[in-house]
C-alpha positions in Angstrom: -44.6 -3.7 11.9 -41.4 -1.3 11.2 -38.6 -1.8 13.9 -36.3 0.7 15.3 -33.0 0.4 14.3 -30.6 -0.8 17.3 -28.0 2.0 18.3 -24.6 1.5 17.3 -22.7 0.2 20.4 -20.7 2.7 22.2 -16.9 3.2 21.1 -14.6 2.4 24.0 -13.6 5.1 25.7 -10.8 7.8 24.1 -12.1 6.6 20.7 -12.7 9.7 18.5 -15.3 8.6 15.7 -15.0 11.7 13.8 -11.3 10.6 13.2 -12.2 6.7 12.4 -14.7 8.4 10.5 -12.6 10.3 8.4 -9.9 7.4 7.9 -12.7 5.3 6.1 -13.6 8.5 4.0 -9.7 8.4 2.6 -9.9 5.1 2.5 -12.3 4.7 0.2 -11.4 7.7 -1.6 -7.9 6.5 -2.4 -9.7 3.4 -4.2 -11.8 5.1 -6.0 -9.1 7.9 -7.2 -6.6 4.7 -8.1 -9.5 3.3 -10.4 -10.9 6.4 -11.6 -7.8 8.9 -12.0 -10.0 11.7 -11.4 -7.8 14.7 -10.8 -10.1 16.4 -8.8 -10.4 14.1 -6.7 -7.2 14.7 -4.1 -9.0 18.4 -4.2 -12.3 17.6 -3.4 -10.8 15.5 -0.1 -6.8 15.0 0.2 -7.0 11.4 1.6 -3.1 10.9 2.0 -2.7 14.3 4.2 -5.5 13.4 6.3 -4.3 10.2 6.6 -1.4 11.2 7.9 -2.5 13.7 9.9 -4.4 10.9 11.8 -1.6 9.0 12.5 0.2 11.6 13.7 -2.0 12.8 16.1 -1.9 9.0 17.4 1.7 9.2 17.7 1.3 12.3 19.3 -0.9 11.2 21.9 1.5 7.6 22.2 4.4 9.2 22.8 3.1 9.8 26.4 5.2 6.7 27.0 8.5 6.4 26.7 9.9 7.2 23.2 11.9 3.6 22.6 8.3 1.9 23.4 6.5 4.1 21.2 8.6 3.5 18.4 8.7 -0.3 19.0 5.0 -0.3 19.5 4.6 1.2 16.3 7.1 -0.8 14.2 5.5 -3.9 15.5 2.2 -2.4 13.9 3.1 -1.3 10.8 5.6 -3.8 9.4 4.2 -7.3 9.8 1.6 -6.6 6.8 3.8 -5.4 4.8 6.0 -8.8 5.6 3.2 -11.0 4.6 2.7 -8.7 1.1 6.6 -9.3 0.5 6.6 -13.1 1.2 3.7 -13.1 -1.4 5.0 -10.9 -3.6 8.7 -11.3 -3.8 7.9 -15.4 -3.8 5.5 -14.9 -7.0 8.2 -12.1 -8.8 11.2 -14.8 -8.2 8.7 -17.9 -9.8 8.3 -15.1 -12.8 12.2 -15.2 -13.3 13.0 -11.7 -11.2 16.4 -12.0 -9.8 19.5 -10.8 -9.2 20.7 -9.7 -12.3 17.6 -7.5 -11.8 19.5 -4.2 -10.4 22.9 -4.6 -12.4 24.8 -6.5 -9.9 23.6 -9.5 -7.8 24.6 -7.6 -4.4 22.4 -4.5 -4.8 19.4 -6.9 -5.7 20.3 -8.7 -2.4 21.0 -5.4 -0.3 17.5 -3.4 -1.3 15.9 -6.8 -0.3 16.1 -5.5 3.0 13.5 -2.6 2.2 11.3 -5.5 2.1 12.0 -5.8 5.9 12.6 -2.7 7.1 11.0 0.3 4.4 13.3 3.1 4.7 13.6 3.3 1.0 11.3 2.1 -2.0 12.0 -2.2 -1.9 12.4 -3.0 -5.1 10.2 -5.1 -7.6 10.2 -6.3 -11.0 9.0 -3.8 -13.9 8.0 -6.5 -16.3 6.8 -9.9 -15.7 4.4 -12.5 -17.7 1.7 -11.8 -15.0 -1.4 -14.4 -14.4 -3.4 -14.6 -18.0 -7.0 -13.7 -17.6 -6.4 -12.2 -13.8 -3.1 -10.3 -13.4 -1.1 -8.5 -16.1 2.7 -8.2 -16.1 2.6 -5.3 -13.5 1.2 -7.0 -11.0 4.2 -6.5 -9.5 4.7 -2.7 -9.9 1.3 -2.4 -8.4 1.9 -4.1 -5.2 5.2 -2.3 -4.7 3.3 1.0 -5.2 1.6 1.5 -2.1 4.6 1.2 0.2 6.1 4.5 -0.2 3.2 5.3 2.1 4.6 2.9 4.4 8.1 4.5 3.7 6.9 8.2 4.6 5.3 6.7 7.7 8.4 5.1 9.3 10.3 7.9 8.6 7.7 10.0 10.8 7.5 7.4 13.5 11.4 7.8 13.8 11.7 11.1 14.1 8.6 11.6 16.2 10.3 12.3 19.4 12.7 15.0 18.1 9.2 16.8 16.3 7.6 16.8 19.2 10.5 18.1 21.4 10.4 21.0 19.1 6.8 21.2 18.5 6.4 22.2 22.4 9.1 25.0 22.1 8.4 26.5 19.0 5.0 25.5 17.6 4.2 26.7 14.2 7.9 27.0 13.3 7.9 23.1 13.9 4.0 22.6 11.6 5.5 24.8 9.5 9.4 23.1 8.9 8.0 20.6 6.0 6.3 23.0 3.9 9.0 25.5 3.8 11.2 22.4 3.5 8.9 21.1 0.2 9.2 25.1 -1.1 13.1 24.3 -1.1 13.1 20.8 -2.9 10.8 22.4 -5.3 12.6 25.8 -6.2 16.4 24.4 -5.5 18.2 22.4 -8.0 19.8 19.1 -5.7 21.6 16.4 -7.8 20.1 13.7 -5.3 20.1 10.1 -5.8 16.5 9.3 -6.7 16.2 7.2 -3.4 17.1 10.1 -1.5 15.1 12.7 -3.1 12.1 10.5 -2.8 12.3 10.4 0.7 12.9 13.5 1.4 10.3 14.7 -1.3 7.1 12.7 0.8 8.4 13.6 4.0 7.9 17.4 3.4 5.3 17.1 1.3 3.2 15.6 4.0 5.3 16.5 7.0 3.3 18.8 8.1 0.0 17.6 8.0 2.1 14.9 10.4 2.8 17.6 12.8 -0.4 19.1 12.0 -1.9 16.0 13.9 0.4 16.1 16.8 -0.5 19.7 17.1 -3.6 19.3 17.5 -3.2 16.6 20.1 -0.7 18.6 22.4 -3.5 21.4 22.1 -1.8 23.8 20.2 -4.9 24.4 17.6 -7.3 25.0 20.7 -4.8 28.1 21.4 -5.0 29.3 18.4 -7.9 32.2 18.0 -11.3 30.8 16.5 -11.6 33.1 13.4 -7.9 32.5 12.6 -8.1 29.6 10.5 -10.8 29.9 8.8 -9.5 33.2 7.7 -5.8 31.8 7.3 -6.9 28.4 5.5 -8.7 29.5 2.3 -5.7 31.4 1.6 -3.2 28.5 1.7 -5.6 26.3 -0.6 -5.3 29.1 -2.9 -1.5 28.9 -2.7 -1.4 25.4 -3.7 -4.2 25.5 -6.7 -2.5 28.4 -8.1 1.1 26.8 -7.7 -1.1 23.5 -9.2 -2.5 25.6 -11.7 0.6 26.9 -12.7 2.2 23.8 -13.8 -0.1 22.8 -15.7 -2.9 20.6 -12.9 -4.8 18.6 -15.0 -5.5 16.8 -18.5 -3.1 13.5 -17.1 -1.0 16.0 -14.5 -2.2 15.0 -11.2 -2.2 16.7 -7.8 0.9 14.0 -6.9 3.2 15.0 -9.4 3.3 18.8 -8.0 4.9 18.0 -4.7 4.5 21.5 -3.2 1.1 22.4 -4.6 -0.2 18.9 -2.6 1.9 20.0 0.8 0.2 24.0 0.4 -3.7 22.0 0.0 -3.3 18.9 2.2 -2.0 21.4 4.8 -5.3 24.2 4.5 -7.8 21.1 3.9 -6.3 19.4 7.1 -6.3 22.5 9.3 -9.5 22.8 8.4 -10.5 19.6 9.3 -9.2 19.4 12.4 -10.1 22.8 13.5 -13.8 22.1 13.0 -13.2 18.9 14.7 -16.2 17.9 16.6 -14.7 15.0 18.4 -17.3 12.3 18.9 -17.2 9.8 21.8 -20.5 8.0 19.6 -22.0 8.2 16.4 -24.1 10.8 15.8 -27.5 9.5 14.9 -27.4 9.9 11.5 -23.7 7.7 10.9 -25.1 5.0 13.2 -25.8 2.9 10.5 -22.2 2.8 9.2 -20.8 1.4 12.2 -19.7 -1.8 11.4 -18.4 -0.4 8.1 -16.4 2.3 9.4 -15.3 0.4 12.7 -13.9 -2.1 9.6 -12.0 -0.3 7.6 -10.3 1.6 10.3 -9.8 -2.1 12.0 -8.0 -3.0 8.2 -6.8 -0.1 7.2 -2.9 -1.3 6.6 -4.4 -3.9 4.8 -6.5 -2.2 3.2 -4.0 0.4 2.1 -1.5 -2.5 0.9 -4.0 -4.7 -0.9 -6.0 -2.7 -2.7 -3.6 -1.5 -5.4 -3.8 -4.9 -6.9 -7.4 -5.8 -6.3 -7.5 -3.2 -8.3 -5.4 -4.7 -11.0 -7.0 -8.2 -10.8 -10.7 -6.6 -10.9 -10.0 -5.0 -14.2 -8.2 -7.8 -15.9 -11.3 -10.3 -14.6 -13.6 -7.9 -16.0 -11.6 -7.5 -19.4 -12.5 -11.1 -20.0 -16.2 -10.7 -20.5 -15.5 -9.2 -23.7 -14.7 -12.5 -24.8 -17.9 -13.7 -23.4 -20.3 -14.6 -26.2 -22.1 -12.0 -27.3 -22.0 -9.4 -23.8 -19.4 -7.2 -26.3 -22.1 -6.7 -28.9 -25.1 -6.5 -26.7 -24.0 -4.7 -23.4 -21.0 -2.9 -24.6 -21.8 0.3 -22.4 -21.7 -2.1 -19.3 -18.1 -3.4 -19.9 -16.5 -0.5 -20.9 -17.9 1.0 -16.9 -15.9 1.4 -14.0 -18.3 1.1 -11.8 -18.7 -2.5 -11.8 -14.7 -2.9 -11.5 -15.0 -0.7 -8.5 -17.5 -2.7 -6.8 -15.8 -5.9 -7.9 -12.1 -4.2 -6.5 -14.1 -3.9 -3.1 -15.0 -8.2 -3.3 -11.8 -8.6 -3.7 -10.5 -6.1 -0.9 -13.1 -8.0 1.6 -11.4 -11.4 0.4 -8.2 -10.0 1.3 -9.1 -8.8 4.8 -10.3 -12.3 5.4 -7.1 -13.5 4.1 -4.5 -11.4 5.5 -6.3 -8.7 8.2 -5.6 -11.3 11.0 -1.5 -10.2 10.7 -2.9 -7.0 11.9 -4.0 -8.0 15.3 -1.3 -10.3 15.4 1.0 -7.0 15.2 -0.9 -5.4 17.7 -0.7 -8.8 20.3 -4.8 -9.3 20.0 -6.6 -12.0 19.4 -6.9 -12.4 15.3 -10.5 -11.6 14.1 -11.8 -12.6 10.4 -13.7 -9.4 10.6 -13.7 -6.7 12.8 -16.6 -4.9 12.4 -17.4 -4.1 16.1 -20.5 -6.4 15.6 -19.5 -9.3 18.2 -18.7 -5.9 20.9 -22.0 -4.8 20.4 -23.4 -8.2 21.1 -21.8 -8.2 24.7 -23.5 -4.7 25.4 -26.4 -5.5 24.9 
């Protein structure tokens, strides 16, 4: 006898399971792009603008409160993660003989230390190291650091998030619009900037406005925007950033990253898009109920997620290297060791194993009661 499949419990109330749902989506597809290097990829769905553009619309929403709180609140959220990947991976660079002789003079090493703490610039890491034989390579290191200019970008945003919004509620699309015209600037200008400066100022217009993009849309500024407008207006931006792509030379090992503007111009149409078509779910539609718990986890993970999975990543490929050496699999299977796929689904073990290991920071950040995995299962046990 076949059995109905039990509904997905009900999110909480204010929950909007479109957005969860498209936070796993980037999710995923920023592991896959990191293994795979597709270029078309960031194209087909530009994960990091959409990710931002999520956040933003939280912050948006948060900063009903009082700014100070906000900020606190989401400093609290967002650092403690990255602590525990520091203490991990500063500990295990030092035991490797990094040090500080590392950045010319002993009190630079000691200063950018503190981007461990507090990210407002790239924290240093060691470029070459003897790594872990048969599980790490010697850029372990560079591939944990990686990651955290997300984390930069994202502070940044948090701390200026009371001014944007300030602005954003007397002049709108001036305000979306800042960053991109901003990005055009760093582009097409010639700035003798320190590399830690121009960095910085580089991510924050690149994705700025997709930030503002998301706190548009949740002060209601998209909803007064005429319905054929965007979908008129969009297509036409996306163009703008493939042909800027296009013409410096997108593709064959140039990736979407590497052409700051021409990722602002399409994370900014694909966004717009994606949130002006947003249907706004209080539950799962039927056909998503099955992916629940999945969903519900990754978006309960995500910083950790985000942080870890660079060198799960790393580990999964060196592991899998080693069955070359296995007998005979070389000879016999070589078609099988020489596919990604298995590294990818090996990567995601090894994500799980660090969500079981580390996730609990994140509901110790957010003052909750730490969870080995929250995938909404044990909720939907109390509703029914």
């Amino acid at each position: 006898m076949r059995h109905k499949p039990e509904a997905a419990a009900p999110a909480r109330p204010g929950r909007d399971r479109y957005f969860d749902l498209l936070r796993a989506l980037a999710l995923f597809r920023v592991v896959l792009y990191h293994l795979m290097s597709w270029t078309w990829l960031p194209l087909a769905f530009p994960s990091m603008g959409v990710m931002f553009a999520l956040a933003g619309n939280l912050m948006g929403r948060s900063l009903k409160r009082p700014a100070p709180q906000v900020i606190r609140s989401r400093m609290r959220r967002l650092l403690p993660p990255m602590w525990l990947l520091g203490a991990i991976g500063v500990t295990g660079m030092i035991a490797q003989g990094w040090g500080p002789d590392a950045d010319g003079h002993p009190g630079w090493w000691w200063t950018h230390l503190l981007f461990w703490i507090v990210p407002l610039s790239d924290p240093p890491f060691a470029a070459d190291l003897p790594g872990v034989h048969g599980f790490l390579d010697g850029s372990w290191a560079g591939n944990i650091a990686e990651p955290l200019w997300y984390l930069r970008a994202y502070l940044w945003y948090v701390l200026l998030s009371p001014l944007i919004l300030r602005y954003l509620r007397k002049v709108p699309w001036t305000t979306i619009l800042a960053p991109l015209v901003l990005s055009a600037v760093m582009t097409l200008g010639s700035f003798d900037l320190p590399e830690r400066i121009d960095s910085t100022i580089t991510d924050f217009s690149t994705f700025g406005a997709c930030w503002v993009l998301g706190m548009a849309h949740q002060e209601g500024v998209l909803s007064r925007v005429p319905r054929y407008i965007v979908p008129a207006v969009a297509p036409f931006i996306l163009g703008l950033g493939l042909w800027w792509a296009m013409r410096n030379d997108f593709g064959d090992g140039n990736e979407l990253d590497g052409i700051p503007l021409a990722q602002a111009l399409w994370s900014f149409g694909a966004v717009l898009l994606l949130l002006h078509f947003s249907p706004s779910w209080s539950e799962w539609p039927p056909r998503l109920r099955r992916w629940d718990r999945l969903i519900t986890l990754l978006n309960s993970r995500a910083v950790t997620v985000y942080l870890w999975h660079n060198v799960c990543i790393l580990a999964a490929a060196t592991m899998w290297d080693q069955l070359w050496n296995v007998g005979s699999l070389g000879e016999s299977v070589p078609w099988l060791l020489d596919s990604a796929w298995p590294v990818l689904a090996f990567t995601w073990v090894l994500i799980g194993l660090c969500v079981l290991s580390f996730g609990w920071v994140e509901d110790v950040a957010a003052k909750r009661s730490p969870r080995l995995w929250p995938d909404g299962k044990e909720r939907g046990r109390r509703k029914r």
